[in-house]
C-alpha positions in Angstrom: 41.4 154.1 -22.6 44.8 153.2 -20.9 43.4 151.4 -18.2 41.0 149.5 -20.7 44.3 148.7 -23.0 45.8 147.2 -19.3 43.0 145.0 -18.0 42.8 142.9 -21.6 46.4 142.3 -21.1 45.7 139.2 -19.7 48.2 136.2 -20.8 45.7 134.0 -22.5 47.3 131.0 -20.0 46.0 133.1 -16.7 42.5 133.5 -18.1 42.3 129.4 -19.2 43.4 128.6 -15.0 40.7 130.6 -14.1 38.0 128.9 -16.4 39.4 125.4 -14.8 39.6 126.4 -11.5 36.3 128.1 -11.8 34.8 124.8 -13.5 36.3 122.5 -11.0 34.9 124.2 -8.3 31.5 124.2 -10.4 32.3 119.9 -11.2 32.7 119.7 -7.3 29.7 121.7 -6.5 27.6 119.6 -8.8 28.7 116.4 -7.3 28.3 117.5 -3.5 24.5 118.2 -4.7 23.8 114.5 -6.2 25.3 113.5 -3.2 23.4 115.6 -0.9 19.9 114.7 -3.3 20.7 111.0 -3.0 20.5 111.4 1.0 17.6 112.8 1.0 15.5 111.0 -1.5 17.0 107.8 0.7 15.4 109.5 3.4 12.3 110.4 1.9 12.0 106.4 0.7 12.6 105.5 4.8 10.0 107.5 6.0 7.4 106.8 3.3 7.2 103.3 3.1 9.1 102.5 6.1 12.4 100.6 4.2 15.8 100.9 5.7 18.4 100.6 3.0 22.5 100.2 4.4 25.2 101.1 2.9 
């Protein structure tokens, strides 16, 4: 039960840093995958109808 007792001792400011950091790194995941869908559905368009698009 002691050991139960310890691990909830938590201050409630180190478990709000982890929820950020863990949803920044989520927010940054997210926006590498857009990215990364973008690309490809460019690509897709390129090979399909045979339009080149630049940046």
């Amino acid at each position: 039960m002691r050991n139960a007792d310890k691990f909830l001792k938590f201050r409630p400011e180190t478990l709000l840093h982890i929820f950020i950091i863990s949803l920044a790194i989520f927010i940054l995941g997210v926006q590498v995958g857009i990215k990364h869908g973008r690309d490809l559905q460019l690509e897709d368009i390129r090979i399909e109808y045979g339009y080149d698009f630049s940046n």
